[in-house]
Structure formats: structure tokens, C-alpha cells
PyMOL commands that place a pseudoatom at each C-alpha (Angstrom):
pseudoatom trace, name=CA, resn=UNK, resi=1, chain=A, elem=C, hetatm=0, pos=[19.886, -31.093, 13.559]
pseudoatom trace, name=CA, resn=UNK, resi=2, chain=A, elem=C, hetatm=0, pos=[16.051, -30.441, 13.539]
pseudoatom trace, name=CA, resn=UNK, resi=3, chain=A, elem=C, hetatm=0, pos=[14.978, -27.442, 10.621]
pseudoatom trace, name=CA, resn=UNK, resi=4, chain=A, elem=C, hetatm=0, pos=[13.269, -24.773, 12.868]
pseudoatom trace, name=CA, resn=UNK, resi=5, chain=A, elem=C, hetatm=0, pos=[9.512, -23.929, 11.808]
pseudoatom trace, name=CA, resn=UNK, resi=6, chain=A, elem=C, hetatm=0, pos=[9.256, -20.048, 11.091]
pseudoatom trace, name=CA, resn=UNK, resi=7, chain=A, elem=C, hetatm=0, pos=[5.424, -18.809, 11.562]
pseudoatom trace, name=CA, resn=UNK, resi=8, chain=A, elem=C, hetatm=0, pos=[3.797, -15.576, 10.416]
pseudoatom trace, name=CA, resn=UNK, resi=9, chain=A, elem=C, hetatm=0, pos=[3.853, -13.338, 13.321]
pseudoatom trace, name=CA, resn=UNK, resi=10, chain=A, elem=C, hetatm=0, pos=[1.708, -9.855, 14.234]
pseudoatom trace, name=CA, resn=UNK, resi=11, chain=A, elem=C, hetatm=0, pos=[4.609, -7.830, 12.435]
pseudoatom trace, name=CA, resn=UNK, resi=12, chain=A, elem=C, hetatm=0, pos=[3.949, -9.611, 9.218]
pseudoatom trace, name=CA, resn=UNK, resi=13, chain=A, elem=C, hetatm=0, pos=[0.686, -9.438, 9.147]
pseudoatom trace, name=CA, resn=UNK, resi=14, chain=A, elem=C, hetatm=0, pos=[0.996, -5.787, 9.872]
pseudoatom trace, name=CA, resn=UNK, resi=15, chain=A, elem=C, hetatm=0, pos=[2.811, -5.719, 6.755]
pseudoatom trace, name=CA, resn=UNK, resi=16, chain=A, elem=C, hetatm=0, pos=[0.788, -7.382, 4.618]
pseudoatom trace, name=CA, resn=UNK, resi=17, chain=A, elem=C, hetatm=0, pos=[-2.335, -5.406, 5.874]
pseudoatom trace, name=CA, resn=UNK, resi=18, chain=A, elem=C, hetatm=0, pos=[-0.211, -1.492, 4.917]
pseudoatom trace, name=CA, resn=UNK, resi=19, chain=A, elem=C, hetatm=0, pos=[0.972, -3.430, 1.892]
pseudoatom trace, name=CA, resn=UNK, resi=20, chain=A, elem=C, hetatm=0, pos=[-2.675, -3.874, 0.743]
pseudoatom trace, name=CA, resn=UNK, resi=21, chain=A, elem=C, hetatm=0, pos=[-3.587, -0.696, 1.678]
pseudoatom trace, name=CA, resn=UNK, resi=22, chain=A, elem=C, hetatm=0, pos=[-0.916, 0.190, -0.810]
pseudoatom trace, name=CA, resn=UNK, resi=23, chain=A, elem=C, hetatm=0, pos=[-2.365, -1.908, -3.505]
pseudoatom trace, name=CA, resn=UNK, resi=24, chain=A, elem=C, hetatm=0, pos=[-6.141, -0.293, -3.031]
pseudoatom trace, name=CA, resn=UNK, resi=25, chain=A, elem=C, hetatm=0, pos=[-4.032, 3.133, -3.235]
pseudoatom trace, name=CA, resn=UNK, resi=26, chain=A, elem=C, hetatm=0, pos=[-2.439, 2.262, -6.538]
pseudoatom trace, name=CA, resn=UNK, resi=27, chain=A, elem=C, hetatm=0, pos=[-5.550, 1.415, -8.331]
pseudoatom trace, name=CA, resn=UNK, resi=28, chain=A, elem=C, hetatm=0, pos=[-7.706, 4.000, -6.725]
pseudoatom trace, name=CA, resn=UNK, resi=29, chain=A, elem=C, hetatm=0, pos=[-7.259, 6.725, -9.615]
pseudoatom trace, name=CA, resn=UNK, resi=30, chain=A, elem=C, hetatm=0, pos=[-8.350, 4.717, -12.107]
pseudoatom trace, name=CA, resn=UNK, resi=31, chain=A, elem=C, hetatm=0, pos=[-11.719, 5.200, -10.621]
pseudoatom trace, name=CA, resn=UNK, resi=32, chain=A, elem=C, hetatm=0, pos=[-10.646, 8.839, -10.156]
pseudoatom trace, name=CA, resn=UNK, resi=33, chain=A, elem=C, hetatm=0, pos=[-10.277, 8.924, -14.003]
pseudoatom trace, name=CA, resn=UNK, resi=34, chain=A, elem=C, hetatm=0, pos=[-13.613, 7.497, -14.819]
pseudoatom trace, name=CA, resn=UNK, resi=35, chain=A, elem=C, hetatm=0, pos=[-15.137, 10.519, -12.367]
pseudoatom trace, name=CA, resn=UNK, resi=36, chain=A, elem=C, hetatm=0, pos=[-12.899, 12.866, -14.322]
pseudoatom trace, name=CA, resn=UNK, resi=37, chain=A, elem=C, hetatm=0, pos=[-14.406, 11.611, -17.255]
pseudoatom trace, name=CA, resn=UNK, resi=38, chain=A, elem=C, hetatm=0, pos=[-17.436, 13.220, -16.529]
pseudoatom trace, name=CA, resn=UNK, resi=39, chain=A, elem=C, hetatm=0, pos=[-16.676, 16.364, -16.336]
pseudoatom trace, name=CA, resn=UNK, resi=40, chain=A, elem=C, hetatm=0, pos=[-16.049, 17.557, -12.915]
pseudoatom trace, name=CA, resn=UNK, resi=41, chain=A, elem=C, hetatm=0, pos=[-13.495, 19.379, -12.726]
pseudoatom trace, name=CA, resn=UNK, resi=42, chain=A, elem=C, hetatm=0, pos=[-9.384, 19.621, -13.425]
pseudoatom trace, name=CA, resn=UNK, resi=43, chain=A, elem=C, hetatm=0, pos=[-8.342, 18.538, -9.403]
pseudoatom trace, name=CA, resn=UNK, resi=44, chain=A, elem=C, hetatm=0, pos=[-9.011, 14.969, -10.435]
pseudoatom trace, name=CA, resn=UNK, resi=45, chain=A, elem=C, hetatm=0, pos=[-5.617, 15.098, -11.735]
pseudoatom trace, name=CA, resn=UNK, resi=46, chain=A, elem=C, hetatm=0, pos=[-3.755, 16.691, -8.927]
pseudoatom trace, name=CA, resn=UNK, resi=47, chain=A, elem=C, hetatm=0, pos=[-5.698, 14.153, -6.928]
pseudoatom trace, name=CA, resn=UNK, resi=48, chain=A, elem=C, hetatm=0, pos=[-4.871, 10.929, -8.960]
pseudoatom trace, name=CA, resn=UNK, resi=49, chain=A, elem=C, hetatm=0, pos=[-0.714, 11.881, -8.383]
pseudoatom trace, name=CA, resn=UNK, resi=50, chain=A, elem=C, hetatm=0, pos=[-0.951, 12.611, -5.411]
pseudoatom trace, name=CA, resn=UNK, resi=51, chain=A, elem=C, hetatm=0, pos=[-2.668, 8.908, -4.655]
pseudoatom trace, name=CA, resn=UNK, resi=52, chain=A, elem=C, hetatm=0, pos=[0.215, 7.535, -6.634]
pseudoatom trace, name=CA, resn=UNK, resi=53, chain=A, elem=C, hetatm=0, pos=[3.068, 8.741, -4.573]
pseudoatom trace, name=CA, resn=UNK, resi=54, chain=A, elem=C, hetatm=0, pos=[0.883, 8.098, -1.675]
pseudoatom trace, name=CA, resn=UNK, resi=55, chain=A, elem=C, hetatm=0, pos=[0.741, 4.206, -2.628]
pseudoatom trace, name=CA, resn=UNK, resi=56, chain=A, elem=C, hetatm=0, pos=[4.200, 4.100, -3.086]
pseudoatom trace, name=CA, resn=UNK, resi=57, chain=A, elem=C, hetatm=0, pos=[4.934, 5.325, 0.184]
pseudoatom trace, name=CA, resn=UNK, resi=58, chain=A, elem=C, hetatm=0, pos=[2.597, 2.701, 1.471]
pseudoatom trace, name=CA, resn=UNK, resi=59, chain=A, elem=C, hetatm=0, pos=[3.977, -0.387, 0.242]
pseudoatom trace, name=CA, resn=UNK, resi=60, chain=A, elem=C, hetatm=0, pos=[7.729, 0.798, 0.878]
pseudoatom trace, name=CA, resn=UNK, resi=61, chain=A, elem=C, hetatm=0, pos=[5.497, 0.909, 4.610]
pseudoatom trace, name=CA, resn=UNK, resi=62, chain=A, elem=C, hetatm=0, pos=[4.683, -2.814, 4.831]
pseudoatom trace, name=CA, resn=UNK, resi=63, chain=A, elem=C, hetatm=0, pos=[7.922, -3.838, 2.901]
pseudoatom trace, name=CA, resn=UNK, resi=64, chain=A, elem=C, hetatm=0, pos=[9.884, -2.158, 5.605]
pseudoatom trace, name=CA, resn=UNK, resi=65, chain=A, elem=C, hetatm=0, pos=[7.261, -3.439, 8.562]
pseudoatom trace, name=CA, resn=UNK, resi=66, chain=A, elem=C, hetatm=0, pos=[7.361, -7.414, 6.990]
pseudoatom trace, name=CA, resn=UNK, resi=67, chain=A, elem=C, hetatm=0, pos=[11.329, -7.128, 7.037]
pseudoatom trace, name=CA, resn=UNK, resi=68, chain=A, elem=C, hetatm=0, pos=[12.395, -4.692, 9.719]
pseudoatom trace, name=CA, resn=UNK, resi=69, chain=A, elem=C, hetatm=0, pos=[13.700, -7.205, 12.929]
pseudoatom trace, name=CA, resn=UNK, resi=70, chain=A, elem=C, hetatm=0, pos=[12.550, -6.099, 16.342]
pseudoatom trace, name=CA, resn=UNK, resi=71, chain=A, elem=C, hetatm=0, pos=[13.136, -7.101, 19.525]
pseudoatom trace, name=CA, resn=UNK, resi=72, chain=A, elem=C, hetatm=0, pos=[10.326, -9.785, 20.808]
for i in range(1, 72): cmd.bond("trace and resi %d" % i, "trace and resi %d" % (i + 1))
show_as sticks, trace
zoom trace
């Protein structure tokens, strides 16, 4: 009874690249606060929840992608 080798496939890379994507996502307002910081302007705020929920979506994305089974 061999043990059958599992490899990383395209789908899981796929995942791990909109995962990522989530990851820059979540830590892209703190850069949005340091521009804030200056003084722009009020939208900064609007901008940095939006990114939030946006990077949330994302890495439910590649969560779903890495575990989702499809038909090779």
C-alpha cells in the first residue's frame, strides 16, 4: 500500500497568488494613513475601509480557489 505523493497544482498556486493579493490589500491603508497624515483630505478614510473589506473578500478568494475541487 504505497502513500500517494500530492503536488501543488495551477489551482493552488492560483490561490496563493489572490491570497497575497489579499495580504498587500490588508496592509495597504496603513500607507493610506501616513498620506492622510498630511493633510489631504477626509476620503482617505472612506478609502482605507473600503480596502479593508476589499482584502477580505480577497483572501476568502484564494481560500475558496486553494480548496474548491474541480474536475481535471
Amino acid at each position: 500500500m504505497a502513500k500517494e505523493v500530492k503536488t501543488v497544482g495551477a489551482k493552488e498556486a492560483l490561490g496563493a497568488g489572490v491570497f497575497g493579493l489579499g495580504l498587500l490589500a490588508m496592509f495597504l491603508p496603513s500607507t493610506v494613513q501616513k498620506i492622510a497624515d498630511m493633510g489631504i483630505g477626509e476620503v482617505f478614510a472612506m478609502l482605507s475601509g473600503s480596502l479593508m473589506t476589499l482584502s477580505v473578500f480577497i483572501l476568502i478568494a484564494g481560500v475558496v480557489i486553494m480548496f474548491a475541487k474541480f474536475d481535471d
